[in-house]
C-alpha positions as a printed Julia matrix, in Angstrom:
185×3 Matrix{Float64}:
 -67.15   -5.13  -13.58
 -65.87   -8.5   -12.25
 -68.62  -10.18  -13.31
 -68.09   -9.18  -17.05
 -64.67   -9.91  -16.95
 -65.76  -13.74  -15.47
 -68.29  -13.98  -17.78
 -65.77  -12.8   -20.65
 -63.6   -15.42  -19.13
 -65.46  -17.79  -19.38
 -66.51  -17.57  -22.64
 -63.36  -17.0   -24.11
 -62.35  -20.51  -22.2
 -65.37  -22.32  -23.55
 -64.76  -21.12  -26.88
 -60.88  -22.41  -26.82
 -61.97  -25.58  -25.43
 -64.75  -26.57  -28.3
 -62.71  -25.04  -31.25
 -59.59  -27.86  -29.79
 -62.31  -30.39  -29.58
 -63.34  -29.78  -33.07
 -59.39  -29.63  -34.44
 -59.2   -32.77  -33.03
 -62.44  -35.1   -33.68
 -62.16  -37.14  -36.96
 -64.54  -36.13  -40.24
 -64.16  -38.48  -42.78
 -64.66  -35.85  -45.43
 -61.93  -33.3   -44.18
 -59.21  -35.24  -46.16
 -59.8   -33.23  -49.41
 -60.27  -29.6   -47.35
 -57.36  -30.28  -44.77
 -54.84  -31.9   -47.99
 -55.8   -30.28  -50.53
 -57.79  -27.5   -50.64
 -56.32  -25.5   -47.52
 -53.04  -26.43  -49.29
 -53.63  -25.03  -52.95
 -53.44  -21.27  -54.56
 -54.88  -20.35  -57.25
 -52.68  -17.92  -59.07
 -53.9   -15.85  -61.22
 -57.62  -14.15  -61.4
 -58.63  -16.3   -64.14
 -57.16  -19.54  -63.63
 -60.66  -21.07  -61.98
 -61.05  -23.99  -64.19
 -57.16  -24.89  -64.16
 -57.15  -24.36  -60.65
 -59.6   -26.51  -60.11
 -58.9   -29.54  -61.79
 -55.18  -29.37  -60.23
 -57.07  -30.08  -56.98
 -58.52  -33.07  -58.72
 -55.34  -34.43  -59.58
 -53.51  -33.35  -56.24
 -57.2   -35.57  -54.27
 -56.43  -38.53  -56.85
 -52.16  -38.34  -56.01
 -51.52  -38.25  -59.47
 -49.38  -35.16  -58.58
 -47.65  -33.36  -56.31
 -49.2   -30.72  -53.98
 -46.76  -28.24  -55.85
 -47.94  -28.78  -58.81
 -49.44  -25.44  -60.85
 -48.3   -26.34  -64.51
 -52.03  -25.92  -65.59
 -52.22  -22.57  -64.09
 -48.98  -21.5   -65.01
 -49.71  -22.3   -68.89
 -53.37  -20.75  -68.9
 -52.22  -17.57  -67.16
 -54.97  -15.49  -67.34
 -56.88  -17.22  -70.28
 -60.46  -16.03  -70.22
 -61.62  -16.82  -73.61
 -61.24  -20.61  -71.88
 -63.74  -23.26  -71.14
 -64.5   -26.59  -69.23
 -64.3   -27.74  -73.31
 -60.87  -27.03  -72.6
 -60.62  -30.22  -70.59
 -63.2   -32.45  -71.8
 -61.98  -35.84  -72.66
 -58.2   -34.84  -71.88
 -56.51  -37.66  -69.87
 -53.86  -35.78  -67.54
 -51.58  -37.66  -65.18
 -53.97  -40.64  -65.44
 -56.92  -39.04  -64.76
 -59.54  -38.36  -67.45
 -62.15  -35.03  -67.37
 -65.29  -35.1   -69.2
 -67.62  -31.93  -69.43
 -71.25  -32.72  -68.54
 -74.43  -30.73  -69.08
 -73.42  -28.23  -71.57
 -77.02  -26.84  -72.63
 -79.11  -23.49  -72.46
 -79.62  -21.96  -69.33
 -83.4   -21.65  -69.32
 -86.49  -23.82  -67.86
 -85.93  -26.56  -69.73
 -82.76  -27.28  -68.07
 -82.54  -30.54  -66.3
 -81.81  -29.64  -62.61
 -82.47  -32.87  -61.41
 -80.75  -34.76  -63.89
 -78.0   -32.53  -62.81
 -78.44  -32.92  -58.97
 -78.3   -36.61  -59.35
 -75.39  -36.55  -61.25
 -73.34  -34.81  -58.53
 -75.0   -37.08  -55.96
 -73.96  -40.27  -57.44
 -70.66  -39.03  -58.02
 -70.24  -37.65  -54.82
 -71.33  -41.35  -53.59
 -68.23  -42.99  -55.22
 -66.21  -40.63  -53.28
 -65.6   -38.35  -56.08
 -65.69  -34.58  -56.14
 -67.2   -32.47  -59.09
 -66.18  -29.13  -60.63
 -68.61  -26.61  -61.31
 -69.15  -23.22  -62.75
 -71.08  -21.23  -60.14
 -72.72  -17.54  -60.93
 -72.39  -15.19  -58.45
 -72.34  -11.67  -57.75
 -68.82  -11.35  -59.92
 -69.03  -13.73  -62.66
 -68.96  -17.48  -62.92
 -66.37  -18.85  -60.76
 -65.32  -22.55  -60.55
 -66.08  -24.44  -57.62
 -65.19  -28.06  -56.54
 -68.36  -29.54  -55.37
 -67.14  -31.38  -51.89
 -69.88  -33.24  -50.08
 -73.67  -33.09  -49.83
 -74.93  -32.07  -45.84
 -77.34  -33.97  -43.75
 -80.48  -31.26  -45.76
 -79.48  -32.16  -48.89
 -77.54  -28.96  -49.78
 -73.97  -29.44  -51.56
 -70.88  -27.89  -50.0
 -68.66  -26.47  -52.56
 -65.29  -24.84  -52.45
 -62.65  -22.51  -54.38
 -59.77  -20.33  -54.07
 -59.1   -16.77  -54.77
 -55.55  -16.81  -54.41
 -54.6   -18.13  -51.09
 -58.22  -17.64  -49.22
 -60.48  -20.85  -49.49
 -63.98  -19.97  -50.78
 -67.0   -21.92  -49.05
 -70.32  -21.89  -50.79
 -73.03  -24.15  -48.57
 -75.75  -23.26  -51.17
 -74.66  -24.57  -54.33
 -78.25  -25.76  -55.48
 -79.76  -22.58  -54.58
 -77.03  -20.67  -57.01
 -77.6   -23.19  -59.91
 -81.78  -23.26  -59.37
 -81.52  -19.41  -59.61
 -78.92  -19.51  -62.6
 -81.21  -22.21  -64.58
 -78.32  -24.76  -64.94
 -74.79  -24.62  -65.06
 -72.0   -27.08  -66.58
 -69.96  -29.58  -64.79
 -67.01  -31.44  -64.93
 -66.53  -35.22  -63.8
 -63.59  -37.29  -63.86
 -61.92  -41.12  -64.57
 -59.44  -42.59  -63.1
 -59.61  -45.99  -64.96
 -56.75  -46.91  -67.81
């Protein structure tokens, strides 16, 4: 009996001492999880694609991190679409809607990978529409991992949603839309 408790001991130590250690090492991509993301709601059910591109403008500092105006005017809207947003300037910060097109083989995954990479590159996050089990939910693409997977996040309410398969989803959903943005005048 002693030596469970020791050994529970000690792994309840070990475990307290690497989860500190990873708290405190630096990641130069936690600056749009820890600032943004852990600190945004979405709320209401259907306020995905409003949700998300309030995180775009609260990454960019174009506004405040209690800002919900475009979730409190789209409510729950679900006759809405990323066409909503595309080419609409808000707070400085321009949305275009990319890769509207069937959803069949002749959708060009690559094309759409490589879009996402090189705007990932420029340090630039990407919304997406993601299917899953419940629907299509919007995601904010966040990074791309050492395999070559993309990272994606988005809320459901308070709780932060973490998909680490997003090319799996859209290979199996034959393509998907996206939304980039612009910061220039």
């Amino acid at each position: 009996m002693k030596k469970i408790i020791f050994n529970l001991a000690t792994l309840l130590l070990t475990s307290i001492v690497f989860h500190s250690k990873a708290q405190t090492q630096k990641n130069d991509n936690c600056d749009f999880f820890d600032t943004v993301v852990n600190n945004h709601n979405q709320i209401f059910p259907s306020s995905g694609i409003p949700s998300a591109i309030e995180m775009i403008l609260k990454q960019c500092k174009a506004v405040d991190f209690n800002f919900y105006n475009l979730q409190n005017e789209w409510k729950n809207k679900t006759d809405g679409s990323f066409s909503d947003f595309d080419k609409k300037k808000l707070y400085g910060v321009t949305f275009s809607q990319k890769f509207k097109l069937p959803r069949d083989a002749n959708f060009p995954i690559d094309s759409l990978f490589q879009t996402i990479e090189s705007e990932l590159k420029s340090g630039k996050k990407v919304i997406i529409a993601l299917q899953v089990d419940t629907g299509w939910p919007i995601f904010v693409v966040y990074k791309k991992t050492k395999d070559g997977e993309f990272v994606s996040y988005s809320k459901l309410g308070s709780h932060t949603l973490i998909l680490r398969n997003t090319k799996e989803i859209v290979k199996k959903s034959n393509g998907t839309e996206i939304m980039t943005y612009s910061t220039r005048l």
